[in-house]
C-alpha positions as CSV (number, residue, x, y, z in Angstrom):
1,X,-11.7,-21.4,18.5
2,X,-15.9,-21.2,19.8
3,X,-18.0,-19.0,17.7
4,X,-20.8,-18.8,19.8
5,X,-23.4,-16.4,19.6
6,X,-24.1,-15.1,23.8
7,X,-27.1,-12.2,24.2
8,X,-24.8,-10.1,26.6
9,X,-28.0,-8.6,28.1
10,X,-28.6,-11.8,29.5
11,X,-25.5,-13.8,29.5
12,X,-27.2,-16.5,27.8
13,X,-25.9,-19.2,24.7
14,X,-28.1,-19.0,21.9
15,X,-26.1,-20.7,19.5
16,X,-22.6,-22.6,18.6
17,X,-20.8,-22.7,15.3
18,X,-18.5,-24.9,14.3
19,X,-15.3,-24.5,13.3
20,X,-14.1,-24.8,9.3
21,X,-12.0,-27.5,9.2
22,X,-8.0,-26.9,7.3
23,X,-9.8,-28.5,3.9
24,X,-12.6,-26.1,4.4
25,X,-10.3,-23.1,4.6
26,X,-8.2,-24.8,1.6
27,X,-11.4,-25.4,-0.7
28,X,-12.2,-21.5,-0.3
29,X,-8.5,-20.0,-0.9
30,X,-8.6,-22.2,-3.9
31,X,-11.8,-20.7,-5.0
32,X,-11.0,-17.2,-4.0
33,X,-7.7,-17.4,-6.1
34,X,-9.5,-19.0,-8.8
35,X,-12.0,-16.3,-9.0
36,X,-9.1,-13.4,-9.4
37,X,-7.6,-15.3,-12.3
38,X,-10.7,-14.9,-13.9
39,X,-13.0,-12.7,-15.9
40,X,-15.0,-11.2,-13.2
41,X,-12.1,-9.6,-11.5
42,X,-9.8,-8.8,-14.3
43,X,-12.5,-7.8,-16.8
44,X,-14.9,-5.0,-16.8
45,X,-15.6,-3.4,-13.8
46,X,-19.6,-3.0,-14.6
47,X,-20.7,-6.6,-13.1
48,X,-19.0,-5.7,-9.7
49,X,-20.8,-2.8,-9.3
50,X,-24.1,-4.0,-10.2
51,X,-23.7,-6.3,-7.3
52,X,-22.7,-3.5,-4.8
53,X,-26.1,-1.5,-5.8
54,X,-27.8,-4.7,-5.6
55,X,-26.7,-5.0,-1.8
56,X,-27.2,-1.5,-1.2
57,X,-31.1,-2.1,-2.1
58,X,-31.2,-5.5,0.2
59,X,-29.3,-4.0,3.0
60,X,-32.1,-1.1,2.7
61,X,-34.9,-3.7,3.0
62,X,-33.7,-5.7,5.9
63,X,-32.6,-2.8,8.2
64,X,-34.6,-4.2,11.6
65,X,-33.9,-7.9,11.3
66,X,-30.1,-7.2,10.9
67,X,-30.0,-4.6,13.6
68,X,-31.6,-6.8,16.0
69,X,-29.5,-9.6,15.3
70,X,-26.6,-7.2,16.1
71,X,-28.0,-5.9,19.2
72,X,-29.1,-9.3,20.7
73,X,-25.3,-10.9,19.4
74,X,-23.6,-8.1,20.6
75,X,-25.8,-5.9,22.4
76,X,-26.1,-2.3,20.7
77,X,-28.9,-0.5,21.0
78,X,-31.6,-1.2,18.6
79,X,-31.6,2.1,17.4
80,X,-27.7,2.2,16.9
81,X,-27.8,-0.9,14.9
82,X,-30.3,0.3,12.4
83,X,-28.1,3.5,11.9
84,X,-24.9,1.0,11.5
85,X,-26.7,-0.7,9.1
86,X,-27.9,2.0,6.9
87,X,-24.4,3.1,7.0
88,X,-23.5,-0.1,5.5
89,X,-25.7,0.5,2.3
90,X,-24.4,4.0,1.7
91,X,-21.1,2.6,2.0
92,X,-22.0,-0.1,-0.9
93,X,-23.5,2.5,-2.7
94,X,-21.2,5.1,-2.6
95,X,-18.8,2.5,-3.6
96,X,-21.3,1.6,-6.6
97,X,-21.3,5.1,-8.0
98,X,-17.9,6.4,-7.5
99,X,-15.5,3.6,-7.6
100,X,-15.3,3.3,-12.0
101,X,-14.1,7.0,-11.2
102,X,-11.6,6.4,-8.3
103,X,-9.7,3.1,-10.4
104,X,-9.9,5.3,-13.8
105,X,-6.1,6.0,-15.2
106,X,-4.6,9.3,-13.7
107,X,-2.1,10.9,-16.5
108,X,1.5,12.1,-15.1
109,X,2.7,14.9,-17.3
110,X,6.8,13.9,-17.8
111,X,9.4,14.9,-20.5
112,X,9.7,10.6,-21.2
113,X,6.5,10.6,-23.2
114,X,3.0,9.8,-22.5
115,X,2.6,8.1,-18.8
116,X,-0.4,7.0,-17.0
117,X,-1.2,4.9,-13.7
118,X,-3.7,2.3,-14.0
119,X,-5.8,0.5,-11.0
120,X,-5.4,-3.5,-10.9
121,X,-6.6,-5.7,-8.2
122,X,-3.4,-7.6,-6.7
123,X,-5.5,-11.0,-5.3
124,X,-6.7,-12.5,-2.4
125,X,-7.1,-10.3,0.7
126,X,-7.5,-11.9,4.6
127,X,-9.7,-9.4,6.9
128,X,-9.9,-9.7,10.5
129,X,-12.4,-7.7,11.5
130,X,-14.3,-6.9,15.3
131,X,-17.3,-7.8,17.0
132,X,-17.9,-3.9,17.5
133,X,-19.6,-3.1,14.8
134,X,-20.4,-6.2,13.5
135,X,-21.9,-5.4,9.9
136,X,-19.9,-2.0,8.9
137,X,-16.5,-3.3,9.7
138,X,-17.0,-6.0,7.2
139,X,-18.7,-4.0,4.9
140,X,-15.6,-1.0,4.5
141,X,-13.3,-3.8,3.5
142,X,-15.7,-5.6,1.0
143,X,-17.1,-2.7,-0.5
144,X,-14.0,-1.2,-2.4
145,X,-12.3,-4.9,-2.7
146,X,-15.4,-5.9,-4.2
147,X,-15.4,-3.0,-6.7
148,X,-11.6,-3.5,-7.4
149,X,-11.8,-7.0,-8.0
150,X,-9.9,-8.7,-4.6
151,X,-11.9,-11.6,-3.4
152,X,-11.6,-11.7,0.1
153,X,-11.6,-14.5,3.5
154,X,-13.1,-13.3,6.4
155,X,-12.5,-14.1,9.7
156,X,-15.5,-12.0,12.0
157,X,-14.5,-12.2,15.7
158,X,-15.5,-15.6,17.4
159,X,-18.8,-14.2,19.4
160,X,-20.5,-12.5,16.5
161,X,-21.2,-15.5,14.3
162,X,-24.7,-14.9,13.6
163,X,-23.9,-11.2,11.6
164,X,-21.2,-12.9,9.7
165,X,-23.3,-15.4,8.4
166,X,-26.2,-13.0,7.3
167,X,-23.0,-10.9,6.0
168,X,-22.3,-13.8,3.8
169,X,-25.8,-14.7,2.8
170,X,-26.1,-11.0,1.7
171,X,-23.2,-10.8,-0.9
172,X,-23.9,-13.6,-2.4
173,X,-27.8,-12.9,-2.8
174,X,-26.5,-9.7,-3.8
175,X,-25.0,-11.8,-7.0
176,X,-21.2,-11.9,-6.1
177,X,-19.9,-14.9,-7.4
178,X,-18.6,-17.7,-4.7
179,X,-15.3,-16.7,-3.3
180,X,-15.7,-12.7,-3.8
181,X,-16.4,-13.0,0.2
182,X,-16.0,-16.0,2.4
183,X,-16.9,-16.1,5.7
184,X,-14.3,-18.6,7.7
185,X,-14.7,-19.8,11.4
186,X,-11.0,-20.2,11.5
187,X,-8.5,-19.9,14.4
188,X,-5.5,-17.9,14.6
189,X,-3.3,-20.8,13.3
190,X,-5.1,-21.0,10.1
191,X,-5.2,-17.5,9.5
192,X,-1.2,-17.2,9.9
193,X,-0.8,-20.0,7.4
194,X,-3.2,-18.5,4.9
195,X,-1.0,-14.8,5.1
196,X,1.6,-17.2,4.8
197,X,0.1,-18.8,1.5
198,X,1.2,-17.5,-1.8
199,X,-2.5,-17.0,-3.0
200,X,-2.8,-14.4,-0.9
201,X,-1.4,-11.0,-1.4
202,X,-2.6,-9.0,1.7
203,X,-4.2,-8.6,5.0
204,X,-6.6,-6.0,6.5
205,X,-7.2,-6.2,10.5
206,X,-9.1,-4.1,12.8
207,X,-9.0,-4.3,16.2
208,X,-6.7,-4.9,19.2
209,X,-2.7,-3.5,19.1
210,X,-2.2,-6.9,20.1
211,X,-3.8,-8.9,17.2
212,X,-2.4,-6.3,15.1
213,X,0.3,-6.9,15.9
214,X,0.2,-10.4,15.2
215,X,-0.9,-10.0,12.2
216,X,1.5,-7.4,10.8
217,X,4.4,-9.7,12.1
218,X,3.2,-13.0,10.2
219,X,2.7,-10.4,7.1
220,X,6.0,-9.0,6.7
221,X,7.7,-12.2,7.3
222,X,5.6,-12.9,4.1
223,X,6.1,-9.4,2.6
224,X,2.3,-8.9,2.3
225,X,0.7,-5.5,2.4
226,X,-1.5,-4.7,5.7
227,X,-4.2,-1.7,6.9
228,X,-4.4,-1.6,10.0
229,X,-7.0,-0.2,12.6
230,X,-5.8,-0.4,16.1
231,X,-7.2,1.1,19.2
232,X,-7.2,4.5,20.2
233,X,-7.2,6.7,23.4
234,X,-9.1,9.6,21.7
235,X,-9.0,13.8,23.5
236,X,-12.3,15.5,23.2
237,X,-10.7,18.6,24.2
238,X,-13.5,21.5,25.8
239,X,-11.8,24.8,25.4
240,X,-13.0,27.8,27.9
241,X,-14.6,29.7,24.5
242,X,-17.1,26.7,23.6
243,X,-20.8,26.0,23.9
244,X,-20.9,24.1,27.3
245,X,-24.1,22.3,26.9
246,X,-23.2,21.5,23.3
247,X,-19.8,20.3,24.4
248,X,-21.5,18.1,27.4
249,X,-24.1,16.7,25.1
250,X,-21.2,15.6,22.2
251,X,-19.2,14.1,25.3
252,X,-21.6,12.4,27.1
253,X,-22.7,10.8,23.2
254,X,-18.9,9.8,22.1
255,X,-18.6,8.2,25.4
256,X,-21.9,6.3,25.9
257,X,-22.7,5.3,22.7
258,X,-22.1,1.7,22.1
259,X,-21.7,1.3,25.9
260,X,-18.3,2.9,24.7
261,X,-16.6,-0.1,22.7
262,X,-15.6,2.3,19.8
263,X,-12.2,3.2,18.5
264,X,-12.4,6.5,18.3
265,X,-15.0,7.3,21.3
266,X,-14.0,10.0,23.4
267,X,-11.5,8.7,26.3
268,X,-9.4,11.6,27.7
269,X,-11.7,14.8,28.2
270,X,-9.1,17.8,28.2
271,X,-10.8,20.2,29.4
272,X,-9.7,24.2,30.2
273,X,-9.4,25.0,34.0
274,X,-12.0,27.9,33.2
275,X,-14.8,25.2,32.4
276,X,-13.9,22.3,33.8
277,X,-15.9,23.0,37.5
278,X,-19.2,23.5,35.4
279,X,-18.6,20.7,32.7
280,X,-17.3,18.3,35.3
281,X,-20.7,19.3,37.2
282,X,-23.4,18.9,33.7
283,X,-21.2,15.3,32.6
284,X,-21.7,13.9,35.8
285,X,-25.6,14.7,35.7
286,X,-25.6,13.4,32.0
287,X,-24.1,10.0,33.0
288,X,-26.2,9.9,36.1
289,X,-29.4,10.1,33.7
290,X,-29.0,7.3,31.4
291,X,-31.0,4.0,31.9
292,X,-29.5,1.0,31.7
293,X,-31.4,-2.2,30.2
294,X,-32.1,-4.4,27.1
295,X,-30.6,-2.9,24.0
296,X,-33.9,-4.1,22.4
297,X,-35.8,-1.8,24.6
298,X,-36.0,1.5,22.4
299,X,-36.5,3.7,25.7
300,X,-32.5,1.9,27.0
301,X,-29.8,4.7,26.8
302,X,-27.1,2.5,27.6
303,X,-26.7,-1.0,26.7
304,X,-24.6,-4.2,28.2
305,X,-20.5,-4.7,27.6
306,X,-20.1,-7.1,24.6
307,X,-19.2,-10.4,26.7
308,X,-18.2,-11.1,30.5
309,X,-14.8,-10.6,29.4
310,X,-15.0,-7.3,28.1
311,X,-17.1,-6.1,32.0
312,X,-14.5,-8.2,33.8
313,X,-11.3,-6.5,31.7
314,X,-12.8,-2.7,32.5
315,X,-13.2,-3.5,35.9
316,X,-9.6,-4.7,36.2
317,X,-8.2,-1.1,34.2
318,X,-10.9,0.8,36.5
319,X,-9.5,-1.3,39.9
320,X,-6.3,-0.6,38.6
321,X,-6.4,3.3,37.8
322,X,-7.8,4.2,41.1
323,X,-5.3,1.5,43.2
324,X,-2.8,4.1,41.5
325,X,-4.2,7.2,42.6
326,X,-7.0,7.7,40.1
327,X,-10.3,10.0,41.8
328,X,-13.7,8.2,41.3
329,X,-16.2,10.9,40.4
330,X,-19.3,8.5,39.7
331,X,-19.9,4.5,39.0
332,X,-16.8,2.8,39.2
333,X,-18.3,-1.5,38.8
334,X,-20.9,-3.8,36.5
335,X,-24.2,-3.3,37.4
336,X,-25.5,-6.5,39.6
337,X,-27.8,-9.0,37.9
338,X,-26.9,-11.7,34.8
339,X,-26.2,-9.5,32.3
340,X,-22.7,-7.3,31.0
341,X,-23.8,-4.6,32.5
342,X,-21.3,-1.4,33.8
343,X,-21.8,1.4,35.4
344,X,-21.2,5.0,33.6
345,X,-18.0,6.0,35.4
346,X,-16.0,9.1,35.2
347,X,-12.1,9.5,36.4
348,X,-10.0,12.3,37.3
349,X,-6.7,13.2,38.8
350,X,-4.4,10.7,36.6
351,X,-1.3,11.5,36.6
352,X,1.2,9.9,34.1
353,X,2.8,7.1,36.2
354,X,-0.9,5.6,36.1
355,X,-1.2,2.8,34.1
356,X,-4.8,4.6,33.2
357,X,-2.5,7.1,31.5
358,X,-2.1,5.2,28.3
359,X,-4.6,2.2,28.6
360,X,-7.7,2.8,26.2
361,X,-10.8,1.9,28.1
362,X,-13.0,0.1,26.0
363,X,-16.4,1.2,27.9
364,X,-18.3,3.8,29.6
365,X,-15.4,5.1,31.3
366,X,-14.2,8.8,30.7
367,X,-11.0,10.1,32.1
368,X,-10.9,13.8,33.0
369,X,-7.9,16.1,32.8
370,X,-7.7,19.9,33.8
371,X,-5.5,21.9,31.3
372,X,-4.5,25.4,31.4
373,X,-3.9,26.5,27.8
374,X,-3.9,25.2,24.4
375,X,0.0,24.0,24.3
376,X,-1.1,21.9,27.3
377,X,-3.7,20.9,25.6
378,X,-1.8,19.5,22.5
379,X,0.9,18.5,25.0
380,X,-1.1,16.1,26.5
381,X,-2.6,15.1,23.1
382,X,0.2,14.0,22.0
383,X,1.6,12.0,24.8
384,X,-0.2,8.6,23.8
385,X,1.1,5.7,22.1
386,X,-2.2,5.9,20.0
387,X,-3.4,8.5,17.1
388,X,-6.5,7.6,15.8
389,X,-9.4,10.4,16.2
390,X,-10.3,13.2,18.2
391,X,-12.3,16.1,18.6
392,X,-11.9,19.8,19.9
393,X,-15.2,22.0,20.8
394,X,-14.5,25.8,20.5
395,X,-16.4,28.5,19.0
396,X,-13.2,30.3,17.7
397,X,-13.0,28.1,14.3
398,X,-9.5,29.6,13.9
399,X,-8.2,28.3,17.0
400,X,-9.9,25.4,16.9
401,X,-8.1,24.6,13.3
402,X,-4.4,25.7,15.1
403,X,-5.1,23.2,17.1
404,X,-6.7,20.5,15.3
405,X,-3.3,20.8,12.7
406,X,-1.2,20.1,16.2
407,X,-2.7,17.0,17.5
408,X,-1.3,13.7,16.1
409,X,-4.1,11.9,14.8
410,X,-5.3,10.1,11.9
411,X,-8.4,12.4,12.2
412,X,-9.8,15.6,14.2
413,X,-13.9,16.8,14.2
414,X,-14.3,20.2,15.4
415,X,-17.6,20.7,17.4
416,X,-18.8,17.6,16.9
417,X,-17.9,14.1,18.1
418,X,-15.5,11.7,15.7
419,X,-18.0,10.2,12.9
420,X,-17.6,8.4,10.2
421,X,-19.0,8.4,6.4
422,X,-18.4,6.7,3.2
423,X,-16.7,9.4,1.9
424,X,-14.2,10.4,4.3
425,X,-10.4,8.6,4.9
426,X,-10.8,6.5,8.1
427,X,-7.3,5.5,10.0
428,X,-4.8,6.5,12.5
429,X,-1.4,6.8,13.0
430,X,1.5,5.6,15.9
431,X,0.0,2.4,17.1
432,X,-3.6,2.9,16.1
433,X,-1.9,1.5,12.6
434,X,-1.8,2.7,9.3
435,X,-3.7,2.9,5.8
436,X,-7.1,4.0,5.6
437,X,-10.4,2.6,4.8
438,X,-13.4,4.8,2.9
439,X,-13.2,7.7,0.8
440,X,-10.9,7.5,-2.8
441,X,-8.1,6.1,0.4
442,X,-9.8,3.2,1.0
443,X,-10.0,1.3,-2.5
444,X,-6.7,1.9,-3.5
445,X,-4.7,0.6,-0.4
446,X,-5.2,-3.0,-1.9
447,X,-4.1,-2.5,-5.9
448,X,-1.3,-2.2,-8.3
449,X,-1.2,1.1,-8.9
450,X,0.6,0.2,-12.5
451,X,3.0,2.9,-14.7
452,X,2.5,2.3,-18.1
453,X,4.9,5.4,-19.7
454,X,5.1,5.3,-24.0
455,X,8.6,6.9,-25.1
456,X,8.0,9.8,-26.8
């Protein structure tokens, strides 16, 4: 496999990476393993911890040289990737000061005696994590691994190199001890055989349903526990009793930001036939005002596609969708000139035999539906082989709640767009996966959660 880190803003190679050769990847399961047979995972939680506030503090200090590397490898917005990485250092923080709490023993009242359950790390974990959101994906499966004692192997995805490394370079200056997090530039043969390895006892994945799927197949063959975070095909459902302008400005944002490459952006707009004329009219102007350019620029609004593969695939689903019937309301192609650039584009008029109907588009691209009433609304919702996030915009709460409770997601933000925080349960159901990262969730999908019961 290439690592190679391309500025998608200009298509250009700044640098290769080599691969870690099968002894590599041996020498650092061997480590890893030997690190959770010892003190510093099975002992006192205290040490851990100390090195999750002490990343916190250097994350904090090196906000703009890791945000630029993320928008030139990648090509966020500069401003984007300094939130991103803020978010990382609340998340090791949070982690820090809550997680002695979350692994404490909980008591279970029973007639047999006295019973507890205790929190125990269960070994080494594989991620596979996204280029997406380069730093924060790798940082909600270290944090609470790190604070329950799971060394970890990392595999980043192959054209964000650069952030893995500085990802690295952090945990260890942080004062984690080698093997609590290993960057590997592995291929997908040599991450099966490490699932496959008895060392390791689980594997968490974000990204495609395909590699998911991969990955969940070579783990049950091996009877390994998985989290999984899949795609999704979020609604941002605009009810006939909301805020318009709120509602546009949300929408236009869950769809834009990060030129669109985010799980649980907005995808289906469901909007109620009462609105839809005069929403259709204020999304169109707000996708008609962004300007497109160098993520690096601070006045750019929307940024390049990740890679040439990434503009070439959405122009294939957008080709597609409108070859089967699909109405083109605005953009529709990449932007001409060297870079990853494509258009904001807005579809409407899918109908169900569309392939559109169930794809997720993983850019600026926002399908529009018309609905007519709220069990339309959760209707159409529901008819999607995802379940990760969504959002409804109302300004009767009660009704907003009814229907929140109806539509089958992992998550549901009223009158705002999907977000995420250190202390909220991340994760979706149907084939956007399962477990959850963040919150109390997150650090206990990867432990022994041990009975110990004495007789009475």
């Amino acid at each position: 496999m290439s690592y190679q880190s391309i500025n998608p803003a200009t298509n250009s190679l700044i640098k290769s990476w080599p691969d870690h050769s099968d002894r590599q990847i041996e020498q650092a399961l061997a480590t890893a393993d030997a690190l959770y047979h010892s003190d510093w995972s099975k002992g006192s939680i205290q040490p851990r911890l100390q090195v999750l506030h002490k990343l916190a503090d250097l994350i904090d200090a090196r906000v703009d040289e890791l945000a630029k590397t993320a928008s030139i490898e990648m090509g966020k917005l500069l401003r984007q990737s300094r939130g991103e990485v803020q978010l990382c250092a609340q998340i090791a923080r949070y982690y820090a000061d809550n997680a002695e709490r979350f692994l404490a023993p909980v008591p279970y009242p029973t007639d047999l005696g006295e019973a507890w359950v205790e929190h125990h790390p269960i070994g080494v974990l594989v991620a596979v994590e996204p280029w997406n959101f380069p730093f924060y994906q790798l940082m909600r499966v270290l944090a609470p691994n790190l604070a329950a004692g799971n060394p970890v192997l990392a595999k980043h995805a192959a054209n964000v190199p650069h952030c893995a490394v500085l990802f690295e370079q952090l945990v260890r200056e942080a004062g984690a001890p080698e093997g609590a997090w290993t960057n590997l530039f592995a291929s997908n043969e040599q991450i099966a055989d490490l699932i496959a390895d008895d060392r390791v006892q689980g594997a968490a994945l974000t990204g495609s349903e395909r590699a998911g799927s991969a990955v969940a197949q070579q783990a049950g063959k091996h009877l390994k526990k998985t989290t999984l975070e899949l795609g999704g095909n979020d609604v941002f459902v605009v009810l006939d009793d909301c805020d318009l302008d709120k509602a546009v400005k949300n929408g236009a944002g869950a769809r834009l930001s990060n030129c669109g490459q985010v799980c649980t952006a907005a995808k289906r707009f469901l909007v109620h036939e009462k609105v839809a004329d005069a929403f259709l009219q204020k999304l169109t102007e707000a996708f008609k005002a962004v300007k497109i350019g160098d993520p690096l620029d601070e006045t750019t609004t929307l940024g390049p596609l990740s890679s040439a593969d990434a503009r070439d695939s959405l122009q294939e689903q957008v080709s597609r969708a409108l070859e089967n019937g699909a109405q083109l309301l605005i953009g529709g192609g990449p932007v001409a000139g060297p870079g990853c650039f494509y258009q904001p584009t807005i579809l409407t008029g899918i109908t169900r035999d569309n392939p559109a109907y169930f794809e997720e588009f993983f850019g600026p691209v926002a399908q529009v539906y018309i609905v007519k009433d709220d069990d339309e609304v959760v209707k159409l919702a529901n008819d999607s082989h995802y379940g990760l996030g969504g959002a409804v915009f109302s300004q009767n709460i009660a009704r907003a709640r009814a229907l929140a409770s109806r539509i089958e997601t992992g998550m549901v933000y009223i009158n705002s767009a999907s977000d995420t925080a250190a202390e909220l349960p991340f994760g979706g159901v149907k084939r956007s996966g399962f477990g959850r990262e963040l919150s109390d969730l997150g650090i206990k999908e990867f432990v022994n959660q041990k009975l110990v019961v004495v007789a009475s």
